[in-house]
PDB file of N, CA, C and O in Angstrom:
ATOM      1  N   UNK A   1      28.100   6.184 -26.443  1.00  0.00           N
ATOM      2  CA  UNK A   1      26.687   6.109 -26.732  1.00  0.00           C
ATOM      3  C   UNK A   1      25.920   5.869 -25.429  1.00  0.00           C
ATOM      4  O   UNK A   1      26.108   4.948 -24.633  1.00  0.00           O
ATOM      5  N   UNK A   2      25.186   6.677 -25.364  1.00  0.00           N
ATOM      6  CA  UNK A   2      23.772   6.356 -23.939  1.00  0.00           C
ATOM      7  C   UNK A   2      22.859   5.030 -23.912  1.00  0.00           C
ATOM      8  O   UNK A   2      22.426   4.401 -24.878  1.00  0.00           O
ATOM      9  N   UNK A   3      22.750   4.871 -23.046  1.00  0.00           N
ATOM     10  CA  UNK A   3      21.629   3.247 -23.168  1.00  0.00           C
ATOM     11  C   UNK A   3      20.569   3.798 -22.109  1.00  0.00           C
ATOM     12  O   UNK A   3      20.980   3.924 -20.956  1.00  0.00           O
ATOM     13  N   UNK A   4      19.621   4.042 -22.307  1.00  0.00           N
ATOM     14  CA  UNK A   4      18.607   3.975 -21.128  1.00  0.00           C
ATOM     15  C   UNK A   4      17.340   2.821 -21.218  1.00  0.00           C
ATOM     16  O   UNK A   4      16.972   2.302 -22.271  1.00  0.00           O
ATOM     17  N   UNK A   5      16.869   2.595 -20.112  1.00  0.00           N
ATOM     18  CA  UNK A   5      15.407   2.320 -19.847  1.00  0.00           C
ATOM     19  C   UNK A   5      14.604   2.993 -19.819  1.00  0.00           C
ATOM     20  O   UNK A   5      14.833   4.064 -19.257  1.00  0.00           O
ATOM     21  N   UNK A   6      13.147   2.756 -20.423  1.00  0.00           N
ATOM     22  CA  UNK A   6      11.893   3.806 -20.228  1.00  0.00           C
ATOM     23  C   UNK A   6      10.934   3.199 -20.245  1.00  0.00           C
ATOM     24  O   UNK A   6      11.011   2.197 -20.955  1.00  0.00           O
ATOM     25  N   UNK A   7       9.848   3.383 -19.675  1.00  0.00           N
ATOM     26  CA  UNK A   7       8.579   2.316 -19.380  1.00  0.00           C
ATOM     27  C   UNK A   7       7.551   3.838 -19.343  1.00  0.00           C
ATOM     28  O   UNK A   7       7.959   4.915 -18.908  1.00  0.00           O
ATOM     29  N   UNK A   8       6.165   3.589 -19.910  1.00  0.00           N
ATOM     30  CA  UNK A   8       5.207   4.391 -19.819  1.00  0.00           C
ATOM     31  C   UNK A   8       4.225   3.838 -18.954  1.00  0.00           C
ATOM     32  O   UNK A   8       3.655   2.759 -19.113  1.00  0.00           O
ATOM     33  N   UNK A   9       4.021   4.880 -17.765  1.00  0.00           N
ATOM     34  CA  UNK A   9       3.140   4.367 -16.653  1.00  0.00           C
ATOM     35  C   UNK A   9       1.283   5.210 -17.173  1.00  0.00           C
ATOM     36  O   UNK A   9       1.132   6.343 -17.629  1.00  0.00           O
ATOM     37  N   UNK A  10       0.420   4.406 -16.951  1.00  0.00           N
ATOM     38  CA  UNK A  10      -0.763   5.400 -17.499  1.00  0.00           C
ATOM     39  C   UNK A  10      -1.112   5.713 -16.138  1.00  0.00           C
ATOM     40  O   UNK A  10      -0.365   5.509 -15.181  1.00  0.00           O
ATOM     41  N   UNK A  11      -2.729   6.414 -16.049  1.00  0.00           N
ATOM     42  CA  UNK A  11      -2.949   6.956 -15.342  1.00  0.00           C
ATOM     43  C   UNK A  11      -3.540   5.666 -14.322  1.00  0.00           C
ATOM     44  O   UNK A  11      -3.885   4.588 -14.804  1.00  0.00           O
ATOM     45  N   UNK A  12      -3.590   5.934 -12.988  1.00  0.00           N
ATOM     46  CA  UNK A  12      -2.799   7.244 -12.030  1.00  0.00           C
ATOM     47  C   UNK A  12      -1.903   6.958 -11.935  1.00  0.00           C
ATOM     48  O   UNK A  12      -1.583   5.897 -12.472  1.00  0.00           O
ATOM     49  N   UNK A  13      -0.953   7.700 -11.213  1.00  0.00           N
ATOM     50  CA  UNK A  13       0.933   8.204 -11.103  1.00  0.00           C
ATOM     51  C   UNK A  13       0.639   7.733  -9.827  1.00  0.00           C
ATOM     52  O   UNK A  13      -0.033   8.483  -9.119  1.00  0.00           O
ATOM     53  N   UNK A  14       0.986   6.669  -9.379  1.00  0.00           N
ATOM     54  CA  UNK A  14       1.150   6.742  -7.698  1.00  0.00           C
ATOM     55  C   UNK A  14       2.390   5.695  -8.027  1.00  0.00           C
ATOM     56  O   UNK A  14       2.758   5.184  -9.084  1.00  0.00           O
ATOM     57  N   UNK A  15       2.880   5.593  -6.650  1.00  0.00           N
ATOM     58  CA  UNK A  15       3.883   4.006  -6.503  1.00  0.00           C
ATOM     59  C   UNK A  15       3.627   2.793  -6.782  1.00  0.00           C
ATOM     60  O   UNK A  15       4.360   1.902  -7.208  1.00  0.00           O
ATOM     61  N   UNK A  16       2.465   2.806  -6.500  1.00  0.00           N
ATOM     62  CA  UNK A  16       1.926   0.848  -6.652  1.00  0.00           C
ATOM     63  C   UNK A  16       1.842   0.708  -8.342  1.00  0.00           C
ATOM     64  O   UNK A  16       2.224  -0.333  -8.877  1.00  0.00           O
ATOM     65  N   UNK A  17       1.310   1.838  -9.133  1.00  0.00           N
ATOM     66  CA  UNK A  17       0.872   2.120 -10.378  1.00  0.00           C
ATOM     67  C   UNK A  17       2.149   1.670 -11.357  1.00  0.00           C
ATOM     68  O   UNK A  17       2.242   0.950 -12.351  1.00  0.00           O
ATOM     69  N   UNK A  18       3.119   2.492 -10.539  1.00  0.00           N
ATOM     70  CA  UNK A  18       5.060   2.581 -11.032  1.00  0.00           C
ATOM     71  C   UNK A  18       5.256   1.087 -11.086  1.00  0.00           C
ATOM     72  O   UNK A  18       5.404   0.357 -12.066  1.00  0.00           O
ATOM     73  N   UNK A  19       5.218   0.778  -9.666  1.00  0.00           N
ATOM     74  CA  UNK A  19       5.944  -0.349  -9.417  1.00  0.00           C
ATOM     75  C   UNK A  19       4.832  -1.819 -10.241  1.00  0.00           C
ATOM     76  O   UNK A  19       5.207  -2.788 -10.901  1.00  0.00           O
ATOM     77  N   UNK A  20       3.777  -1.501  -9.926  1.00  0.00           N
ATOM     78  CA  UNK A  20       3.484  -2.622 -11.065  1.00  0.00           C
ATOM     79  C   UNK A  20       3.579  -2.632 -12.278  1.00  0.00           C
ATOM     80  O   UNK A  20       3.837  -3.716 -12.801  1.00  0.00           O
ATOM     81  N   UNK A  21       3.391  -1.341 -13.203  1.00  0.00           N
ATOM     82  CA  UNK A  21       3.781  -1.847 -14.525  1.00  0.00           C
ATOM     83  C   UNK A  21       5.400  -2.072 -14.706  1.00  0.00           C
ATOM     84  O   UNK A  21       5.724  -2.737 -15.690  1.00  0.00           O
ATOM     85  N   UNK A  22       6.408  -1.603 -13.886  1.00  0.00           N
ATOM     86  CA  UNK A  22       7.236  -2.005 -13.834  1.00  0.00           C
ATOM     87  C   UNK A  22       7.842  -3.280 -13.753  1.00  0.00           C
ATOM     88  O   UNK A  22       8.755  -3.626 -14.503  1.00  0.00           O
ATOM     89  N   UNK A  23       7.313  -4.057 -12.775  1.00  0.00           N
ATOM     90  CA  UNK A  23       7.876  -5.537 -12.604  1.00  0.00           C
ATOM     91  C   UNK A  23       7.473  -5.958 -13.569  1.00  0.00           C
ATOM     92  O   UNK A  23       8.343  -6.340 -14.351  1.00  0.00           O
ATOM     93  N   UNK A  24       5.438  -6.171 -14.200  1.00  0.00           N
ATOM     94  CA  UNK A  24       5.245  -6.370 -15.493  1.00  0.00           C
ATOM     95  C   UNK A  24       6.081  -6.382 -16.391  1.00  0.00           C
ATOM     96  O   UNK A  24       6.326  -7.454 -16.944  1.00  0.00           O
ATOM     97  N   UNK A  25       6.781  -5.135 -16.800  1.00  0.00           N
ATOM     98  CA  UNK A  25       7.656  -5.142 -17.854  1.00  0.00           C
ATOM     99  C   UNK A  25       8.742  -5.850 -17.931  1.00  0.00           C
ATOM    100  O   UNK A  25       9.303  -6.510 -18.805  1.00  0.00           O
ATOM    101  N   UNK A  26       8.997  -5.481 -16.440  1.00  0.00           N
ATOM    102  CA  UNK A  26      10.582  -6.601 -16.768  1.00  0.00           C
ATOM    103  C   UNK A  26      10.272  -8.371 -16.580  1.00  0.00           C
ATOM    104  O   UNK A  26      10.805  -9.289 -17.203  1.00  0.00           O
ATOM    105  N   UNK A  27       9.243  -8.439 -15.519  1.00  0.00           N
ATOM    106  CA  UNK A  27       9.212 -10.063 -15.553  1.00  0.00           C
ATOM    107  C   UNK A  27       7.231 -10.013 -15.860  1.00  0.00           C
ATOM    108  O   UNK A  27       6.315  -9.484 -15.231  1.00  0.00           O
ATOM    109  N   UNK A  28       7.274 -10.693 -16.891  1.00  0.00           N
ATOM    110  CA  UNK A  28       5.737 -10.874 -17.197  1.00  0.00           C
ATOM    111  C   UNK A  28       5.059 -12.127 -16.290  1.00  0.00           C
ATOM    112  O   UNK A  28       5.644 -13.202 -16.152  1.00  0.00           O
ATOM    113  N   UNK A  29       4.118 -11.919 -15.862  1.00  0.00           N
ATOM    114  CA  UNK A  29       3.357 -13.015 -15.516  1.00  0.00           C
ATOM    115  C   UNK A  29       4.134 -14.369 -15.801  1.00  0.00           C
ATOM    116  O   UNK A  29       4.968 -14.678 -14.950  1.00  0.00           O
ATOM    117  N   UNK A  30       3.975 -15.198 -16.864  1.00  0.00           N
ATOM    118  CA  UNK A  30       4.638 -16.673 -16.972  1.00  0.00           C
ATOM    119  C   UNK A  30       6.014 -16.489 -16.747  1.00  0.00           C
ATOM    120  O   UNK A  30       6.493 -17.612 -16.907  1.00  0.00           O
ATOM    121  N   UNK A  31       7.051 -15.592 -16.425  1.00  0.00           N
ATOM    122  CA  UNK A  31       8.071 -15.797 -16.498  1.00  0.00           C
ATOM    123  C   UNK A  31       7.572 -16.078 -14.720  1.00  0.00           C
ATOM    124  O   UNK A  31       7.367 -17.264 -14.458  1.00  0.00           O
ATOM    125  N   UNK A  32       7.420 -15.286 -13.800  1.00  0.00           N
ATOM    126  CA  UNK A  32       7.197 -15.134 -12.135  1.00  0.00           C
ATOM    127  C   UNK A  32       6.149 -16.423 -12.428  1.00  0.00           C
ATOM    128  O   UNK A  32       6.884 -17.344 -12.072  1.00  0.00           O
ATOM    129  N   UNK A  33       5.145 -16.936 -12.769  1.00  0.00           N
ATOM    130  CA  UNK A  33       4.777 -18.227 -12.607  1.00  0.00           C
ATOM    131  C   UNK A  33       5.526 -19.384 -12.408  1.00  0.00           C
ATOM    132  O   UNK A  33       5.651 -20.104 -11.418  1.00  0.00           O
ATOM    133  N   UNK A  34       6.186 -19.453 -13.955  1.00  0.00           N
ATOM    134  CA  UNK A  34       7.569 -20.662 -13.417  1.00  0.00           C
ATOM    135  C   UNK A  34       8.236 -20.892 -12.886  1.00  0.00           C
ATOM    136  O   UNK A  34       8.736 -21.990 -12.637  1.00  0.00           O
ATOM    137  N   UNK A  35       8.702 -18.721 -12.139  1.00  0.00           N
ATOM    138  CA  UNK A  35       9.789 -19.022 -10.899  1.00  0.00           C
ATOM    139  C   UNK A  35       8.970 -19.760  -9.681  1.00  0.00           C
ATOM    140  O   UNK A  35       9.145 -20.771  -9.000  1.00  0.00           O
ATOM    141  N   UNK A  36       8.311 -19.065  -9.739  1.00  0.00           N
ATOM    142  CA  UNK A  36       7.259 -19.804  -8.157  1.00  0.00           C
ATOM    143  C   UNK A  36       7.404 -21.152  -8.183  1.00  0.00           C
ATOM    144  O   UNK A  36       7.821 -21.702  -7.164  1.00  0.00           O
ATOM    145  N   UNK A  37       7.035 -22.060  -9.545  1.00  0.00           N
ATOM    146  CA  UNK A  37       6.471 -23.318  -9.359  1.00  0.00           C
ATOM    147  C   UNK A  37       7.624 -24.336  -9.316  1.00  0.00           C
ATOM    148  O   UNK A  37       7.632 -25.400  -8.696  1.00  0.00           O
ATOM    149  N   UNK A  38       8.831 -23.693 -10.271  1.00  0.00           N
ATOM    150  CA  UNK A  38      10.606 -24.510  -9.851  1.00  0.00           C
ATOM    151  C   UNK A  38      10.499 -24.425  -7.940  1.00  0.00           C
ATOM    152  O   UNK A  38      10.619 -25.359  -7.148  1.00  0.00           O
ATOM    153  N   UNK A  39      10.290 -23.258  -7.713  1.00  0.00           N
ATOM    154  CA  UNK A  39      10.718 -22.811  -6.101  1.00  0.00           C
ATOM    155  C   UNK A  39       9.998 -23.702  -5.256  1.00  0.00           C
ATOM    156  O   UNK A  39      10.471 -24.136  -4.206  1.00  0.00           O
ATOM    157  N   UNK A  40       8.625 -24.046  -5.779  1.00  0.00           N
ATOM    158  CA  UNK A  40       7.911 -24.926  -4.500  1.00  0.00           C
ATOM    159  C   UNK A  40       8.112 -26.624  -5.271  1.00  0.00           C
ATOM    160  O   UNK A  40       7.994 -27.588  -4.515  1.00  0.00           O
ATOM    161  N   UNK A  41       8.360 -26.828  -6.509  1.00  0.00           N
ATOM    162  CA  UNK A  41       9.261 -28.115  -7.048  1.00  0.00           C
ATOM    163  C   UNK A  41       9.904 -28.447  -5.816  1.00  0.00           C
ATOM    164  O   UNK A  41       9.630 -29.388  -5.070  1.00  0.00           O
ATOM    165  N   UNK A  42      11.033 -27.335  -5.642  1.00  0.00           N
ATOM    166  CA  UNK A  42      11.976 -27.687  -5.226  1.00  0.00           C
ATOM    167  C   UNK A  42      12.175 -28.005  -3.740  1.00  0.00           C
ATOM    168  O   UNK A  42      13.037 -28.690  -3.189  1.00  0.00           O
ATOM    169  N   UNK A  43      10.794 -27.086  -3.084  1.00  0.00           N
ATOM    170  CA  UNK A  43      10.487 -27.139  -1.805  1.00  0.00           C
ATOM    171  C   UNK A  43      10.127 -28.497  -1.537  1.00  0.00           C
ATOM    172  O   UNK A  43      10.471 -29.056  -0.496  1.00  0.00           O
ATOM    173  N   UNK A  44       9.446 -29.058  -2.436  1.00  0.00           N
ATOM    174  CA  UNK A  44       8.998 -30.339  -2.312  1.00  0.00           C
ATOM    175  C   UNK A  44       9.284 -31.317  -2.457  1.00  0.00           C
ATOM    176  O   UNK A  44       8.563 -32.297  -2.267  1.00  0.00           O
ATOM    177  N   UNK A  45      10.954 -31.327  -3.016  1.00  0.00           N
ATOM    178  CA  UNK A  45      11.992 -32.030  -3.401  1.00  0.00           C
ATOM    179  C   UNK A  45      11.498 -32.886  -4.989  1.00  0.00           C
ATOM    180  O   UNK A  45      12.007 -33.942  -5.365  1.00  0.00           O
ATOM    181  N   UNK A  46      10.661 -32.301  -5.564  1.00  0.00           N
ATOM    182  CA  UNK A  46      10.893 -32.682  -6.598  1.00  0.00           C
ATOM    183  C   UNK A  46      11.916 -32.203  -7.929  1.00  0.00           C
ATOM    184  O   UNK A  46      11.823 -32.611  -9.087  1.00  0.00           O
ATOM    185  N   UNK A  47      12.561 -31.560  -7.573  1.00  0.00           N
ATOM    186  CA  UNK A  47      13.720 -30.565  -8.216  1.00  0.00           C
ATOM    187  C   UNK A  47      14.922 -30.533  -7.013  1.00  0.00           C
ATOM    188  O   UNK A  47      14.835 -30.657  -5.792  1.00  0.00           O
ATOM    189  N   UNK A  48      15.953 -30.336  -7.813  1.00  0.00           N
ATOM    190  CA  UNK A  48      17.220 -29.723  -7.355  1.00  0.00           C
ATOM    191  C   UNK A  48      17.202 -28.616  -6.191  1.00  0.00           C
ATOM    192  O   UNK A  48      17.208 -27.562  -6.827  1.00  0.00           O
ATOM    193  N   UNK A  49      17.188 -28.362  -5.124  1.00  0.00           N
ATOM    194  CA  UNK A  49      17.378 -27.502  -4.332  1.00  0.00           C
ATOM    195  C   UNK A  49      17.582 -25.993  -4.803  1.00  0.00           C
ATOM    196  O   UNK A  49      16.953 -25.045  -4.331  1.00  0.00           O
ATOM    197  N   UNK A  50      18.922 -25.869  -6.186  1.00  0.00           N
ATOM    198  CA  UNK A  50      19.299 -24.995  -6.466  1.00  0.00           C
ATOM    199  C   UNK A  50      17.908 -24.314  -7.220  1.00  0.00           C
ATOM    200  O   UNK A  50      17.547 -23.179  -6.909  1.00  0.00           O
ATOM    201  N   UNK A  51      17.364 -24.913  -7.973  1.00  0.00           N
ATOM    202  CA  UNK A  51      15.877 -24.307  -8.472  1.00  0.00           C
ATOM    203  C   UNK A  51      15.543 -23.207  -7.486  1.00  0.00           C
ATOM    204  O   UNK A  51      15.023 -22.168  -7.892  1.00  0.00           O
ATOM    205  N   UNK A  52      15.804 -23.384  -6.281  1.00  0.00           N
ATOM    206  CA  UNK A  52      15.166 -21.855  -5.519  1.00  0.00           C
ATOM    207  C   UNK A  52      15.936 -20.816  -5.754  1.00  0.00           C
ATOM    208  O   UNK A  52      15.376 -19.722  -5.690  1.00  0.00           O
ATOM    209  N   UNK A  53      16.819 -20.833  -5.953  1.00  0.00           N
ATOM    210  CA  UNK A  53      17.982 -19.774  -6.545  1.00  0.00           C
ATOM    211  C   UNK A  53      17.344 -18.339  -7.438  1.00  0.00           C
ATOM    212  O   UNK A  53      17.512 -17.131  -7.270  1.00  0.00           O
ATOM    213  N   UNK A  54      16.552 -19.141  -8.438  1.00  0.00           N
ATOM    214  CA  UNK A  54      16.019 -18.014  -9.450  1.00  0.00           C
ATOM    215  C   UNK A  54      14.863 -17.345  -8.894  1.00  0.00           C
ATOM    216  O   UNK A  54      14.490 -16.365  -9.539  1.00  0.00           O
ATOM    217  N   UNK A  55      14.181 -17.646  -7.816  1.00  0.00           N
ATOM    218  CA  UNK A  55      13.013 -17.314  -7.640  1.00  0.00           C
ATOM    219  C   UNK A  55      13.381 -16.380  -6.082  1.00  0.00           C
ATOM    220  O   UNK A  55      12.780 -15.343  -5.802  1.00  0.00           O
ATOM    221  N   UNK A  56      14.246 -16.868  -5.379  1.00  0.00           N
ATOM    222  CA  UNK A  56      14.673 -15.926  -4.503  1.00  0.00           C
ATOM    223  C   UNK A  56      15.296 -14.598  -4.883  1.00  0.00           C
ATOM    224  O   UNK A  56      15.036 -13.549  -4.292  1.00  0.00           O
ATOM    225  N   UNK A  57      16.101 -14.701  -5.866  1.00  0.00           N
ATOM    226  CA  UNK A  57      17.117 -13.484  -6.509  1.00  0.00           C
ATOM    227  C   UNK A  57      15.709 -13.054  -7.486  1.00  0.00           C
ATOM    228  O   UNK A  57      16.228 -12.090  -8.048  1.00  0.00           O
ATOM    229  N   UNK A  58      14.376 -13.107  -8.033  1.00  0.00           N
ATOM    230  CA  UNK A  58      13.081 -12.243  -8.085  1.00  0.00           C
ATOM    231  C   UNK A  58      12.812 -11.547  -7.162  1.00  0.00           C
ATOM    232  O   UNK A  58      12.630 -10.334  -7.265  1.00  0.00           O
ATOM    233  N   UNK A  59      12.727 -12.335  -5.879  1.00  0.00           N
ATOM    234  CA  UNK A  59      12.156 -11.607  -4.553  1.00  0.00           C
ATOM    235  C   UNK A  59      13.072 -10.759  -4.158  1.00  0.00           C
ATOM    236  O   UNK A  59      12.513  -9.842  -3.558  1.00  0.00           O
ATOM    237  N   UNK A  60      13.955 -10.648  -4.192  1.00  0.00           N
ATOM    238  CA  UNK A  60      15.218  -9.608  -3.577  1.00  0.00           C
ATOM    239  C   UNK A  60      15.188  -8.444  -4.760  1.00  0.00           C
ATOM    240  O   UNK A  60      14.894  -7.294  -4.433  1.00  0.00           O
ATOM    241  N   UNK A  61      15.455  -8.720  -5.950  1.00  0.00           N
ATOM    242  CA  UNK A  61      14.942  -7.454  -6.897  1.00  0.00           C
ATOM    243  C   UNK A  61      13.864  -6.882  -7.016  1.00  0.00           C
ATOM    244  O   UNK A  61      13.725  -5.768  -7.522  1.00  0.00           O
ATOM    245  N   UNK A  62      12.624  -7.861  -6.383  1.00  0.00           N
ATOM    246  CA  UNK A  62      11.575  -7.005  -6.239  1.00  0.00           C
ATOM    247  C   UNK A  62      11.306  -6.062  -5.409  1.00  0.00           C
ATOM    248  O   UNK A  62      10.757  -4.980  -5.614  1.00  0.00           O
ATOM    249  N   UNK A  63      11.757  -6.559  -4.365  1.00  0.00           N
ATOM    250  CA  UNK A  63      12.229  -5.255  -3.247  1.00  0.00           C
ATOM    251  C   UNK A  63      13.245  -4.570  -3.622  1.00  0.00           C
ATOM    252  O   UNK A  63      12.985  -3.434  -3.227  1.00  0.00           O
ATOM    253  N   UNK A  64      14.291  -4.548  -4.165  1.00  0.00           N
ATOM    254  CA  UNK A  64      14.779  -3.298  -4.497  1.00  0.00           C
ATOM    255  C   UNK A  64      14.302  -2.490  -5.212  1.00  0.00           C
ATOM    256  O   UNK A  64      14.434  -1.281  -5.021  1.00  0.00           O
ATOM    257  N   UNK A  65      13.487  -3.132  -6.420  1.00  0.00           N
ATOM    258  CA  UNK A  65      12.642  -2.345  -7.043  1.00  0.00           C
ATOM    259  C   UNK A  65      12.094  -1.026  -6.340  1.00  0.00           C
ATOM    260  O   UNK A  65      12.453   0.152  -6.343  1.00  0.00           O
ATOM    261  N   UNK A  66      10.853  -1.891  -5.612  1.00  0.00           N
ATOM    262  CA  UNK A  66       9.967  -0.987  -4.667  1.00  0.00           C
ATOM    263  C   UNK A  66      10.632  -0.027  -3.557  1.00  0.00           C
ATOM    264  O   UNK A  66      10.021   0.904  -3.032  1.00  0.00           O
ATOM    265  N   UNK A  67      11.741  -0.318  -3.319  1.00  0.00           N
ATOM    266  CA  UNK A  67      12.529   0.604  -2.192  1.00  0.00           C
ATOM    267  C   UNK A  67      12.965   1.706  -3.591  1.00  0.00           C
ATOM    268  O   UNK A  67      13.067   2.901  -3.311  1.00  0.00           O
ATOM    269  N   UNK A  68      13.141   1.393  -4.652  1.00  0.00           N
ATOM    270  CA  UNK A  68      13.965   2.455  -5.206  1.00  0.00           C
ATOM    271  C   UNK A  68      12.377   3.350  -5.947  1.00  0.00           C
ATOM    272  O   UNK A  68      12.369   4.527  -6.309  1.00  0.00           O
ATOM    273  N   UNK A  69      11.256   2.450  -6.003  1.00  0.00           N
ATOM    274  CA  UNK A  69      10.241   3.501  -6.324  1.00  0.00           C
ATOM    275  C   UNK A  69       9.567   4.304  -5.371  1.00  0.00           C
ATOM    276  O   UNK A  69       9.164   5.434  -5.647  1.00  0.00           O
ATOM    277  N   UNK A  70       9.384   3.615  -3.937  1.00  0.00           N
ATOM    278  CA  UNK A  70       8.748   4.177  -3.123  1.00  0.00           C
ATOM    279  C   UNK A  70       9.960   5.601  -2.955  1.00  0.00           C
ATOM    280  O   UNK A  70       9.404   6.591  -2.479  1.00  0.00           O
ATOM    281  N   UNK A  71      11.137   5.761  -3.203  1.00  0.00           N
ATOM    282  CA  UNK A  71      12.586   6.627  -2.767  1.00  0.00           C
ATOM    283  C   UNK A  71      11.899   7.617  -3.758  1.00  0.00           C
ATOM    284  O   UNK A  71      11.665   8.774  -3.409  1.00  0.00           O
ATOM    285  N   UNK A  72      11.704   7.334  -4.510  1.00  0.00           N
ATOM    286  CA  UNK A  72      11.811   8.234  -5.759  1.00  0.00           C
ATOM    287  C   UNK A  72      10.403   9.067  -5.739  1.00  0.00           C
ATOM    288  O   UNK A  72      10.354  10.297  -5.708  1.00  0.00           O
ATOM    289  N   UNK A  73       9.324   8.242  -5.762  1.00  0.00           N
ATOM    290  CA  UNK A  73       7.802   9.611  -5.275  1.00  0.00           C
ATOM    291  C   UNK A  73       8.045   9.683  -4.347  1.00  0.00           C
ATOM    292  O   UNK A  73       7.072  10.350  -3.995  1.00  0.00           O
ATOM    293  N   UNK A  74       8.677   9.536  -3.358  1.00  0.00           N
ATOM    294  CA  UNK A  74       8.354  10.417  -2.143  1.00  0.00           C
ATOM    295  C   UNK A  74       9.371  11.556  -2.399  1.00  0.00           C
ATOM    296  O   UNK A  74       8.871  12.673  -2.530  1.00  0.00           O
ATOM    297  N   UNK A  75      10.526  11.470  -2.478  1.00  0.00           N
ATOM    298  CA  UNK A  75      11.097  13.068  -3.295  1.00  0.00           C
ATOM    299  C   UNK A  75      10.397  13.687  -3.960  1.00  0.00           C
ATOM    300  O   UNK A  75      10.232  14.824  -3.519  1.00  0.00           O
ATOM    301  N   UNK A  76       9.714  13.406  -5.143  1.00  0.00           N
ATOM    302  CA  UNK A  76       8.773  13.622  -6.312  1.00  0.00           C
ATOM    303  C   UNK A  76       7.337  13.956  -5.824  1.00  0.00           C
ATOM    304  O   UNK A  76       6.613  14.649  -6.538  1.00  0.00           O
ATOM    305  N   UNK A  77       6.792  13.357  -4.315  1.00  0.00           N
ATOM    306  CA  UNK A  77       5.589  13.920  -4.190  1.00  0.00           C
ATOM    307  C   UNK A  77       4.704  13.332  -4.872  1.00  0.00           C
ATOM    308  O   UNK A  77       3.683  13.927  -5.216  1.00  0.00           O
ATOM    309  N   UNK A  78       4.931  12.098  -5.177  1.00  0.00           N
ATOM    310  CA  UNK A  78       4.067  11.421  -6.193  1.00  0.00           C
ATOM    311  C   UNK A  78       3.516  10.467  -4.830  1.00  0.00           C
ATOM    312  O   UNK A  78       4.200  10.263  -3.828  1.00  0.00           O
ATOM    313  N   UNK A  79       2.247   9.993  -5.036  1.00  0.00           N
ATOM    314  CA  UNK A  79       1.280   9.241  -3.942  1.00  0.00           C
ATOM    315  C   UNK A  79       1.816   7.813  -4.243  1.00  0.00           C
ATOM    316  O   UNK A  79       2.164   7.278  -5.296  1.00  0.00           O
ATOM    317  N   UNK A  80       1.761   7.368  -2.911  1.00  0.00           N
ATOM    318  CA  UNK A  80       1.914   5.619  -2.808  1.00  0.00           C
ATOM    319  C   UNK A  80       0.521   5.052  -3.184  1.00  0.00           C
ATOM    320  O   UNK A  80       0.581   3.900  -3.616  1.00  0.00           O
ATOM    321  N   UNK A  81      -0.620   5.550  -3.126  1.00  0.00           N
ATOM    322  CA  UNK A  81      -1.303   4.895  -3.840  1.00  0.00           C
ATOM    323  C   UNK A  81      -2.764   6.301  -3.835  1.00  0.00           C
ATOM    324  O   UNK A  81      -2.695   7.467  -3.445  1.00  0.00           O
ATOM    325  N   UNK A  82      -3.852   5.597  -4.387  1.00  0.00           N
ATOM    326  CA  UNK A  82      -4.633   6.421  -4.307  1.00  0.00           C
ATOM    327  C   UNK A  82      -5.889   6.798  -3.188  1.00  0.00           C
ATOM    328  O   UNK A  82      -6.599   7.788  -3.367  1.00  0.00           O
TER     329      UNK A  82
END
């Protein structure tokens, strides 16, 4: 059996367009709020150190994200922005 992902981007089609409703979808607003606020908790030693853990491994998928959208319109000819 196939499993895919699919996300509907509206108008305009550029990269920034992709890539934001994208992260949207996968991490909504309050989920990336709480990572931030464990991360500077933790900066501030009011939390466990490890608390930065979840919010760094966001930032590293978020850039892969964007490396794998910016990869993809520029084959595609689709605009980085407008």
């Amino acid at each position: 059996m196939w499993q895919y992902d699919s996300l509907r981007v509206e108008y305009p089609k550029t990269a920034d367009n992709i890539f934001s409703t994208l992260i949207t979808a996968k991490y909504p607003a309050k989920t990336e709020s709480k990572l931030v606020n464990e991360y500077q908790s933790a900066a501030l030693g009011l939390m466990d150190e490890s608390a930065k853990k979840p919010y760094e491994d966001f930032l590293k998928d978020r850039l892969a994200i964007r490396t794998m959208i910016d990869n993809d319109c520029e084959t595609l000819n689709i605009p980085m922005d407008l």
